[in-house]
ZAMARGU-4260 file (C-alpha; in steps of 0.2 Angstrom, whole numbers, plus 5000, padded with zeros to 4 digits):
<rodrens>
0) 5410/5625/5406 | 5421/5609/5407 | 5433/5609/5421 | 5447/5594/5422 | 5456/5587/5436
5) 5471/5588/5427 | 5488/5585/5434 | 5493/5586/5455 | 5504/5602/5453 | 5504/5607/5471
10) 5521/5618/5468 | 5512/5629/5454 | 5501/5644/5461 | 5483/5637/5464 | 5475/5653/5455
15) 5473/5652/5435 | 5482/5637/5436 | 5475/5629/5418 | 5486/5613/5419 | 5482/5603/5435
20) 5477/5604/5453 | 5484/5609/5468 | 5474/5595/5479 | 5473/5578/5481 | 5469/5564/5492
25) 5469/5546/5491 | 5469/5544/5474 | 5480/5537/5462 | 5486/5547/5446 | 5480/5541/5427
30) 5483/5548/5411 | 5466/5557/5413 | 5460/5563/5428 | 5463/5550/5443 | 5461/5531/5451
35) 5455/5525/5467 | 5468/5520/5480 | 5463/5506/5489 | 5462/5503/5507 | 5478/5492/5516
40) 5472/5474/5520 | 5480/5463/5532 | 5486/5448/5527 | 5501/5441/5540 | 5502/5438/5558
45) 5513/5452/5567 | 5531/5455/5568 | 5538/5459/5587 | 5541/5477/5582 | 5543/5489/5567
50) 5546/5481/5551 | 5565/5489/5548 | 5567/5479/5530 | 5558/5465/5519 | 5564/5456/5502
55) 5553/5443/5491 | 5562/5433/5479 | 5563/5416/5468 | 5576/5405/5470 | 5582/5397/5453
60) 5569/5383/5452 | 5554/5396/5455 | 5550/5394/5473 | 5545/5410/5480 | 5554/5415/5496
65) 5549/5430/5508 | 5559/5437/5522 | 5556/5453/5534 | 5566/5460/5549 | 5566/5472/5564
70) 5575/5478/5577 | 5581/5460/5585 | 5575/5448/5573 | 5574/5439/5555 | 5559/5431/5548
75) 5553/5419/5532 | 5536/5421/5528 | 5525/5404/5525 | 5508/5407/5520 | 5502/5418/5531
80) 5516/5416/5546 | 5531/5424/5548 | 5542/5412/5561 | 5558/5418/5567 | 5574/5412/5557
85) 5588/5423/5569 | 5604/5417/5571 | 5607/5406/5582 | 5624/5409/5590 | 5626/5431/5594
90) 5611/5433/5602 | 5599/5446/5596 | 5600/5457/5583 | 5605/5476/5588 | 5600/5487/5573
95) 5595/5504/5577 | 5582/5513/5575 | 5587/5524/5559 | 5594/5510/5551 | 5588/5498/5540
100) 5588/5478/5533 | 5599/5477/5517 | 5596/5459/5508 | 5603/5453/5489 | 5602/5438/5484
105) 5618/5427/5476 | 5616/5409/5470 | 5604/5404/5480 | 5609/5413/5497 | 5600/5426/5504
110) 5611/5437/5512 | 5607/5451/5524 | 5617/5466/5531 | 5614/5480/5543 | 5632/5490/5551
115) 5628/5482/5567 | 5628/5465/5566 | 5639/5452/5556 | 5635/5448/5538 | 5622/5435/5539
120) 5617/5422/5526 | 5602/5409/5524 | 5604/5396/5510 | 5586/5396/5504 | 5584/5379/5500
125) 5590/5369/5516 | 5590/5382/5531 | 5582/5384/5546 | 5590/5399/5554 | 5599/5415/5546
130) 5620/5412/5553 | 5635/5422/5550 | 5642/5422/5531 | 5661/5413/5530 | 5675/5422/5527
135) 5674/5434/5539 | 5666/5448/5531 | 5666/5467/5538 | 5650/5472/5545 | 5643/5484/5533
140) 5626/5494/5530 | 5624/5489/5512 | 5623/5475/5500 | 5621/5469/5484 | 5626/5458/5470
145) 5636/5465/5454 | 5639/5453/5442 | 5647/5437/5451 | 5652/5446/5466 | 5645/5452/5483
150) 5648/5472/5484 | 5648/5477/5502 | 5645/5496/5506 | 5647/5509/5520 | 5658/5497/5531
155) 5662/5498/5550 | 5674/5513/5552 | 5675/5516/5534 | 5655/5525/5528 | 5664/5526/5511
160) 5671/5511/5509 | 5668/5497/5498 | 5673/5479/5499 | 5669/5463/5487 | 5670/5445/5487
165) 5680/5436/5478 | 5675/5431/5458 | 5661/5417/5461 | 5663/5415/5478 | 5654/5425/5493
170) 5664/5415/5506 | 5682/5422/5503 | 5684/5443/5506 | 5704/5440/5509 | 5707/5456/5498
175) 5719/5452/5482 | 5712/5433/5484 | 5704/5429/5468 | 5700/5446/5462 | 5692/5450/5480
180) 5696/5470/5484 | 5689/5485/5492 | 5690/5502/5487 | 5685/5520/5494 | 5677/5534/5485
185) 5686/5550/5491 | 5671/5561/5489 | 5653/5561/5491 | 5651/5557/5508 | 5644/5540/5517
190) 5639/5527/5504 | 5619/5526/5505 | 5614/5512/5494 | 5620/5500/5480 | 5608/5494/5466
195) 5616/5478/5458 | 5613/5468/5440 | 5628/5469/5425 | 5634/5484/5433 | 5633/5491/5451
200) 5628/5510/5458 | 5633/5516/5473 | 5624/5532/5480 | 5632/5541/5491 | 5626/5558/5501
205) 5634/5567/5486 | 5635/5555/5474 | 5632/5542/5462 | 5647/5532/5456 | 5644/5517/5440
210) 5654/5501/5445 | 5659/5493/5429 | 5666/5475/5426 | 5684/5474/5420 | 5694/5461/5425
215) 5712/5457/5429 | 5722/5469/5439 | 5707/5483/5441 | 5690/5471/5444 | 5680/5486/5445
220) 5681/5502/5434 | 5674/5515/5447 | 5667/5531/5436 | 5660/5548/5446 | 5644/5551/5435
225) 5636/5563/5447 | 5642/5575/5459 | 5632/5585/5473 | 5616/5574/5468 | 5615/5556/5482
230) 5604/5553/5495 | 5601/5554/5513 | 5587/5542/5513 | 5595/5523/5509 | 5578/5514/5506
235) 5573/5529/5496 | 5583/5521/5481 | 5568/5510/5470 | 5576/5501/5454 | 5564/5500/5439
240) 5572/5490/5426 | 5587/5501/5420 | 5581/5517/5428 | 5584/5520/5446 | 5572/5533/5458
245) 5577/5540/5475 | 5575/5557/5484 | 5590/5570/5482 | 5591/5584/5494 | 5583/5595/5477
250) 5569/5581/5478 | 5564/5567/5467 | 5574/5559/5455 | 5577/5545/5441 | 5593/5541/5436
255) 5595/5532/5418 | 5614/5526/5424 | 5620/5540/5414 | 5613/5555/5422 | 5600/5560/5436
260) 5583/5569/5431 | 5573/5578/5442 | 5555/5570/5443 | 5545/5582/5454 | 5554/5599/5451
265) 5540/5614/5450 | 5526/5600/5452 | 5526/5591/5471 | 5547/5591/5475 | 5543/5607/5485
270) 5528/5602/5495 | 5534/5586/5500 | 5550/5591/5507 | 5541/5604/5514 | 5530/5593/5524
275) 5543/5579/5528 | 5550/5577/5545 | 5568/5581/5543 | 5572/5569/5560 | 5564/5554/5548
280) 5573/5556/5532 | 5582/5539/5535 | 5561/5532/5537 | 5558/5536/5517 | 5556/5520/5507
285) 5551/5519/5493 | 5545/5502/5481 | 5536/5500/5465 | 5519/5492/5461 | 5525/5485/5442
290) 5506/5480/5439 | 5502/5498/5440 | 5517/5508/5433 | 5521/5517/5446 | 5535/5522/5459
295) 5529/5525/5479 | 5538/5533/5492 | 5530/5533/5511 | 5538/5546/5523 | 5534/5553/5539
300) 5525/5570/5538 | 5524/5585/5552 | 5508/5583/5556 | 5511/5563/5557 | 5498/5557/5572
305) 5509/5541/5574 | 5528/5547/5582 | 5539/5540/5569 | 5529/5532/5559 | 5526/5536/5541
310) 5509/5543/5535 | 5509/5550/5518 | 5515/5541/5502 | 5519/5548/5484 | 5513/5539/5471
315) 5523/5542/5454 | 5515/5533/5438 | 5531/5532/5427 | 5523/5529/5411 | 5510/5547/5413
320) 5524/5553/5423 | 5509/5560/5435 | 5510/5559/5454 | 5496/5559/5467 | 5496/5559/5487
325) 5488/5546/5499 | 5488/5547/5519 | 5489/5531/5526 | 5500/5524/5542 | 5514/5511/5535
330) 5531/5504/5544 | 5538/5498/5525 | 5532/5496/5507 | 5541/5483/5495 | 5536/5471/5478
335) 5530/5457/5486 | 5526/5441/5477 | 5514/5430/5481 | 5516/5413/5487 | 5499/5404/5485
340) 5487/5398/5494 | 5475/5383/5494 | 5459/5380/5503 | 5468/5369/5517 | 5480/5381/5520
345) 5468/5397/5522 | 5457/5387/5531 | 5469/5381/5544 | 5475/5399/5542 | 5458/5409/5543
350) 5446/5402/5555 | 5432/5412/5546 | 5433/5412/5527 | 5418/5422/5526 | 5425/5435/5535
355) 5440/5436/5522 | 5442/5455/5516 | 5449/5447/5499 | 5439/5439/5488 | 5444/5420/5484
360) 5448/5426/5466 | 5462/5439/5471 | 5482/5436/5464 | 5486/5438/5486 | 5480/5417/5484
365) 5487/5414/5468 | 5509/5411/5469 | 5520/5421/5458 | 5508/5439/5455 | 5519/5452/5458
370) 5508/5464/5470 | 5514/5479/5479 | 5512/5477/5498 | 5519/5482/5515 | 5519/5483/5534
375) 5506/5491/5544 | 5508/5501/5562 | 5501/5483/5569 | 5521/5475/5561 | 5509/5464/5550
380) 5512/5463/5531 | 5496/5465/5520 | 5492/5474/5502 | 5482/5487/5496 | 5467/5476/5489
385) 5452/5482/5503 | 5437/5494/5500 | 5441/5510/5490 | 5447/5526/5502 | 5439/5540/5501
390) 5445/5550/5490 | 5446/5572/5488 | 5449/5581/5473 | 5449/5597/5468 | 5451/5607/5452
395) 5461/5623/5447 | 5454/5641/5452 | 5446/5647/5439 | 5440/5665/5435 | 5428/5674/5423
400) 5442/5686/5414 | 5437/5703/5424 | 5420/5698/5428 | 5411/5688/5442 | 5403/5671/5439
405) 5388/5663/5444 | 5388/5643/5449 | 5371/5636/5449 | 5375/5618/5445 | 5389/5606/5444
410) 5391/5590/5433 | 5403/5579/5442 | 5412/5568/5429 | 5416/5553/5438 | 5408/5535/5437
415) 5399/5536/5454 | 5386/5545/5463 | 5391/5540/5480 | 5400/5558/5483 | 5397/5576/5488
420) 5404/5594/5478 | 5409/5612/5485 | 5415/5624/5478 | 5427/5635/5485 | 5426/5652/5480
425) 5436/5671/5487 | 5434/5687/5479 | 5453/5690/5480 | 5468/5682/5477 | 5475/5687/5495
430) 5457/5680/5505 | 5453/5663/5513 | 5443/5651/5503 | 5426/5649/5508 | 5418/5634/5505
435) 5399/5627/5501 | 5389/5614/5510 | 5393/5598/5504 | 5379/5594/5488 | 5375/5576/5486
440) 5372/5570/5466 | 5354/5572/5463 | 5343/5561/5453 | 5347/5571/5436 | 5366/5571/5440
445) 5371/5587/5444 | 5375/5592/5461 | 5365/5609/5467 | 5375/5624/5472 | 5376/5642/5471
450) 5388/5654/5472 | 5393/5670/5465 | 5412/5676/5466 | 5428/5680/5455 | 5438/5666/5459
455) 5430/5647/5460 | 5437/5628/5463 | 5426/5612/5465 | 5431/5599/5478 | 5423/5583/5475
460) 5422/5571/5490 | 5420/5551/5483 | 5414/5541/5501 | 5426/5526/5507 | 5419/5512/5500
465) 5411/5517/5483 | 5414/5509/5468 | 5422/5518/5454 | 5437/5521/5443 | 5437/5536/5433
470) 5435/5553/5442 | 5439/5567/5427 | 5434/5582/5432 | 5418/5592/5431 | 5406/5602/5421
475) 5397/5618/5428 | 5382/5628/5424 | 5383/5646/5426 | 5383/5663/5419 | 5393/5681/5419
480) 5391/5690/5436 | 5394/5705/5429 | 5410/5718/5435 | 5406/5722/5454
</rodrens>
């Protein structure tokens, strides 16, 4: 009897559960069955503390340009080196410890907010240090660029206040100066994030309002599309070309810039909120791996080892629209792009090229792959290109109608033979699961095991390190048990 993996469906009951599995770890989800994830390898030297926000970006004339901050500082990434690019004039930076880095890009400028400090601003091409953007601006929390304007959000004094530049010019915010203005939205609560492009989106705790171009007298037409439906979690919100996913108080969503669309309800919503630590919702953030089609989100769970630090990550695949679980310690995940890297460089770099966890051949060398990356509990940036980590699966509970079964023999249906099987098995519904010894693959394939019970699972145990791709599920040998 055939057995697959099928879908992670940790919400649905485990028991006669014919479309997925209610257990998974360190794996990434396919189409059929699941992926390896692969270990997080290091790749910069360390920031001073906790990475609190990152950006990578191309100015016009393709140069790649990556930036990072915590708690006190700013920091442009060269190769392998982030150097500190603070301002100079202010002092240090002063952004708390539930806040975050917002950045957005306009003509050129990088520009970066957090509700602490001024508005700051670093002209990619030409400078050295990060300084305060003219105009005087109002301190704000969020940032990002709608058409030709700079949209400020969540302002000092004002959590749901907006306030833009004026037309073509990120300099002037005199409001009714050259179409500058600002605006509050009434309802919904502090503004949480704004996703930029032809048309803007602010989320708010309870709230998503669609800011639309129009010119004259009005600038912006400002339209409530959702009510009751925001977020708590500002880096939660991850852009995907016209679709936008972030995590609601109901759990996971998309919205298409029309409506939102639950993602996770009655499949992992429930046991992820579940197993979030509600002191850490602002810790959520969430990136996307295009390469791979899929959305993650890293959050800190109760069982966390690391206070404050985030140790599980959601893996969404938006194309199979399957998800999976892996347990890892991260400070941030975004899209990186790489910068490139030639032999002087790493060699000036890395004092032992041999001892490279990379091979020479992967895109982290090559400038412009779009890889999905992050910062580790050690503040240093790196990607998820090391060994394989080991991986757990498990399939539905299964039952033989009224009758007992007989396992004699599993088939594992996975392209390795570096992993062990259990099986999991109860006589009722309301009893523990026992599990088998672990069973390595034997030389004919099958792993040996023998149990007799009403209710069975398999758990297949892939080692850290082995080599393989596709893990589908498995086949068991067997007979009836009879009744009792």
């Amino acid at each position: 009897m055939k057995i697959p993996f099928g879908e992670w469906l940790p919400d649905q009951p485990v028991f006669e559960q014919s479309e997925g599995t209610n257990y998974v770890k360190n794996v990434v989800p396919k189409a059929r069955g699941f992926g390896p994830f692969k270990s997080f390898s290091q790749y910069s030297n360390a920031l001073t503390a906790r990475c609190q926000g990152g950006i990578a970006v191309k100015d016009k004339n393709g140069s790649v340009w990556i930036f990072a901050g915590d708690a006190t500082k700013l920091y442009r990434q060269s190769g392998a080196t982030f150097s500190d690019v603070s301002r100079l004039a202010g002092g240090a930076y002063a952004l708390g410890a539930s806040a975050h880095w917002d950045f957005t890009v306009y003509n050129d400028n990088l520009i970066a907010t957090n509700i602490a400090d001024d508005v700051q601003t670093f002209a990619l091409a030409t400078d050295a240090n990060f300084s305060a953007l003219a105009g005087t601006p109002p301190k704000a929390a969020h940032c990002a660029t709608v058409r030709e304007f700079v949209v400020l959000g969540n302002l000092v004094g004002f959590p749901n206040r907006l306030h833009w530049s004026a037309s073509g010019n990120s300099t002037n915010w005199t409001v009714g100066s050259n179409e500058s203005d600002r605006q509050d939205l009434y309802e919904g609560g502090p503004i949480r994030g704004i996703v930029g492009g032809e048309y803007g989106v602010v989320f708010q705790e309870a709230g998503i309002t669609r800011m639309t171009r129009v010119g004259g007298g009005i600038v912006f037409q400002l339209d409530k599309v959702e009510s009751n439906r925001g977020t708590r979690s500002p880096k939660s919100i991850v852009p995907v070309g016209s679709n936008v996913f972030f995590l609601d108080t109901e759990g996971f969503m998309v919205f298409n810039g029309q409506q939102s669309v639950p993602i996770g309800a009655e499949k992992f919503n429930r046991t992820v909120i579940d197993e979030l630590d509600p002191t850490y919702y602002t810790r959520v953030v969430g990136a996307s791996d295009p390469r791979n089609h899929y959305v993650a989100w890293i959050y800190v769970s109760t069982s966390a080892t690391l206070p404050g630090i985030p140790d599980r990550m959601l893996i969404y695949n938006y194309t199979t629209q399957r998800a999976a679980i892996v347990h890892l310690n991260l400070e941030y995940i975004l899209t990186l792009i790489s910068q490139g890297t030639d032999l002087d460089t790493m060699g000036a770099t890395y004092a032992d090229l041999d001892a490279l966890t990379d091979s020479l051949d992967s895109p982290i060398w090559m400038g412009g792959s779009v890889l999905f990356g992050g910062f580790d509990s050690d503040h240093k940036e790196g990607f998820f290109t090391g060994s394989n980590l080991e991986a757990i699966i498990e399939t539905p509970e299964v039952t033989n109608d009224l009758n007992r079964a007989i396992l004699q023999a599993v088939l594992p249906l996975v392209d390795t033979t570096s992993l062990t099987l259990a099986a999991g098995y109860r006589e009722r519904l309301g009893d523990t699961v026992t599990y088998t010894a672990e069973a390595p693959v034997e030389q004919d394939g099958r792993c040996s095991i023998l149990t007799s019970a009403r209710y069975h699972r398999l758990r297949a145990t892939i080692a850290a390190g082995a080599t393989w791709s596709h893990a589908v599920g498995v086949n068991v040998e067997g007979g009836d048990g009879g009744y009792s």
